[in-house]
ROMIFI-772703 format. One line per 8 residues: number of its first residue (from 1); for each residue x, y, z of N, C-alpha, C, O. Coordinates in steps of 0.05 Angstrom, whole numbers, plus 5000, padded with zeros to 4 digits. Example, Ala and Ser with C-alpha at 12.3 -4.5 7.8 and 13.67 -1.06 7.14 Angstrom:
2
1) 5264 4886 5156 5246 4910 5156 5264 4934 5156 5285 4934 5169 | 5257 4955 5142 5273 4979 5143 5258 5001 5157 5268 5023 5161;
END
This chain:
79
1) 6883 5784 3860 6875 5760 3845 6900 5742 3841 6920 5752 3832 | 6899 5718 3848 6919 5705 3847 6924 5686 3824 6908 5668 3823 | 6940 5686 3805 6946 5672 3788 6957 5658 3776 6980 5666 3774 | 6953 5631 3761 6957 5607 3759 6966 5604 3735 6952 5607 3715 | 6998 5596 3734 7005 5593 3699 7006 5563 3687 7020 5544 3694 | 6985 5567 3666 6989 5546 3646 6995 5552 3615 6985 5572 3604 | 7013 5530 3599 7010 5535 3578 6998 5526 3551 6999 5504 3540 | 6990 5546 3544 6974 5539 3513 6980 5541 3494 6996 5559 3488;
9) 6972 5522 3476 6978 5521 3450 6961 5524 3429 6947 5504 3424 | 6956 5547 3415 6933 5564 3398 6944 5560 3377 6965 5573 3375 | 6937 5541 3352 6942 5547 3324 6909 5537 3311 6887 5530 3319 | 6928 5547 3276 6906 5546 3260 6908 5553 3233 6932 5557 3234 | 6902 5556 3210 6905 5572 3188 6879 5588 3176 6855 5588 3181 | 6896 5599 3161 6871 5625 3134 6871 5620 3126 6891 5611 3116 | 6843 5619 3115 6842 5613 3086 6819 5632 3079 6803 5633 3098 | 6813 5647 3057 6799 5672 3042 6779 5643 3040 6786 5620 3038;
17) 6747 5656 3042 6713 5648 3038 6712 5630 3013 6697 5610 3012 | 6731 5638 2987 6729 5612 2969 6752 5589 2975 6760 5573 2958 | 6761 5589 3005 6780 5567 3005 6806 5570 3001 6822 5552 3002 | 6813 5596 2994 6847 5597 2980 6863 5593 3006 6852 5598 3028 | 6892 5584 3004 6906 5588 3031 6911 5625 3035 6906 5641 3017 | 6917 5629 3053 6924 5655 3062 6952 5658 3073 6954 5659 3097 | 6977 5660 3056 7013 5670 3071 7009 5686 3067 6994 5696 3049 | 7027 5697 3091 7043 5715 3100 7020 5743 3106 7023 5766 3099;
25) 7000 5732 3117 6973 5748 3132 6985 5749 3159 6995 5729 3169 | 6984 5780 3175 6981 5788 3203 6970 5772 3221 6948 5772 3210 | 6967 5758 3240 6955 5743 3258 6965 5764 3286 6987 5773 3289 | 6940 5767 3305 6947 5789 3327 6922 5773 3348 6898 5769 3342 | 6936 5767 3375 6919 5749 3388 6913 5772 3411 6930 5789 3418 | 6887 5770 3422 6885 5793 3442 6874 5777 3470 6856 5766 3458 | 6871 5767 3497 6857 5757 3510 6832 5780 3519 6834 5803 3511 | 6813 5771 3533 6792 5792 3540 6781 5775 3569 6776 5751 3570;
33) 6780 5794 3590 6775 5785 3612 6763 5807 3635 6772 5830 3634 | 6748 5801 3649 6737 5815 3672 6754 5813 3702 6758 5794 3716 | 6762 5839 3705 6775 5841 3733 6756 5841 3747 6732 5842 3741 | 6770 5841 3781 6753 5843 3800 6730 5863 3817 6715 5862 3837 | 6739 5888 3791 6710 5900 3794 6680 5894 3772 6658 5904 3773 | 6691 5876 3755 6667 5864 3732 6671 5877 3716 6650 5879 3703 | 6699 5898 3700 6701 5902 3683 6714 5898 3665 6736 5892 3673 | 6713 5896 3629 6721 5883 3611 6744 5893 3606 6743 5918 3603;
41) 6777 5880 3604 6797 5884 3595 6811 5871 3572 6818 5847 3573 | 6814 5883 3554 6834 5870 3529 6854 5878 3527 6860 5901 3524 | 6866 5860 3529 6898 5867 3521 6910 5848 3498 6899 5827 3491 | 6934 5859 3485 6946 5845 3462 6973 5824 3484 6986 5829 3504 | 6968 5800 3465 6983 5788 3473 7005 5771 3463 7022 5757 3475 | 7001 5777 3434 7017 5763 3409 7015 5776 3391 6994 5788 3389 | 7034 5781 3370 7025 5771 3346 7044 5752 3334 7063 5744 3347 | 7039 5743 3303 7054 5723 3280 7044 5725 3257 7021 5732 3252;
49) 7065 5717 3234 7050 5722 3213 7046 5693 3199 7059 5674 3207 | 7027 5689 3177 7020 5665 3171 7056 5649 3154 7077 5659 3147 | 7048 5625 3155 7076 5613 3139 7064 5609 3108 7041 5619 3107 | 7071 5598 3082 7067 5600 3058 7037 5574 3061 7020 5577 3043 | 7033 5557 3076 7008 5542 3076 6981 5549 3097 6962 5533 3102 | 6985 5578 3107 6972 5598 3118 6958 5583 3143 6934 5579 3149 | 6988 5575 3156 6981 5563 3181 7004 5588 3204 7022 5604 3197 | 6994 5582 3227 6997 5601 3245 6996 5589 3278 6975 5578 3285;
57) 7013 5592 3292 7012 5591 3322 7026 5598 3343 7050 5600 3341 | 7013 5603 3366 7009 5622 3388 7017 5599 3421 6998 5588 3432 | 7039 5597 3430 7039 5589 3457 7037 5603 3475 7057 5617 3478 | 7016 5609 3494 7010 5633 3511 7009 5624 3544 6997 5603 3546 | 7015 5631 3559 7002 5626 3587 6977 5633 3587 6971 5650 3570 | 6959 5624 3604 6937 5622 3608 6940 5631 3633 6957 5623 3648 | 6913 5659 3644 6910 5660 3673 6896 5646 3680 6885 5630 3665 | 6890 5650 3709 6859 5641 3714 6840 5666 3719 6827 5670 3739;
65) 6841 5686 3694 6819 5704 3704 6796 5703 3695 6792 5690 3674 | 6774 5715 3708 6739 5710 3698 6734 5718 3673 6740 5740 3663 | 6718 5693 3661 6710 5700 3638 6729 5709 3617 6723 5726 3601 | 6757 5692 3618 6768 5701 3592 6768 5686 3568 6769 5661 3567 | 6769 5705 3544 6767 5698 3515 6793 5707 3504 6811 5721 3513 | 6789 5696 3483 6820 5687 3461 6806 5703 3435 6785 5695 3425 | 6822 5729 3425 6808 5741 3399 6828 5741 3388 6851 5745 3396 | 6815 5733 3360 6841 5737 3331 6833 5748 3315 6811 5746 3305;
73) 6851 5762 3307 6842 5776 3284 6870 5775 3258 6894 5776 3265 | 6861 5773 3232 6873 5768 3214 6875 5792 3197 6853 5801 3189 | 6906 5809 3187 6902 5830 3161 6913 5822 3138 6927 5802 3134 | 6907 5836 3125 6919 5828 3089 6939 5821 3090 6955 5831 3106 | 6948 5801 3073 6980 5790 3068 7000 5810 3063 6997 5827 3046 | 7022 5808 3079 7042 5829 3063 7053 5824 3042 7061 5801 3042 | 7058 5834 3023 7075 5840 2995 7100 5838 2992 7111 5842 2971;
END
């Protein structure tokens, strides 16, 4: 599979369901993609942690492989 580098720029912030900001929360970016036998691979490809206005970002290369997705997942603020 031959592949093609571009780069991206993934941000964003947390904020908890009533709106609060979210610092110094885990941010861990994973891509998800189908190789050339049609099966699903995830791999980790970042992580960062939020800044005090619970904003957060990710510059990644981009492949060109099939069907890929960008997953984030967010953990409790550290202490």
């Amino acid at each position: 599979m031959k592949r093609k580098f571009i780069k991206n720029l993934i941000k964003g912030y947390v904020k908890y369901s009533d709106w609060e900001i979210v610092g110094n929360a885990v941010v861990i970016i994973y891509i998800r993609y189908q190789n050339e036998y049609n099966k699903w691979i995830k791999e980790e490809v970042g992580y960062t942690v939020t800044n005090e206005f619970g904003e957060f970002c990710f510059a990644l290369n981009q492949y060109n492989y099939k069907n890929l997705e960008y997953i984030i997942e967010v953990f409790e603020p550290l202490n």
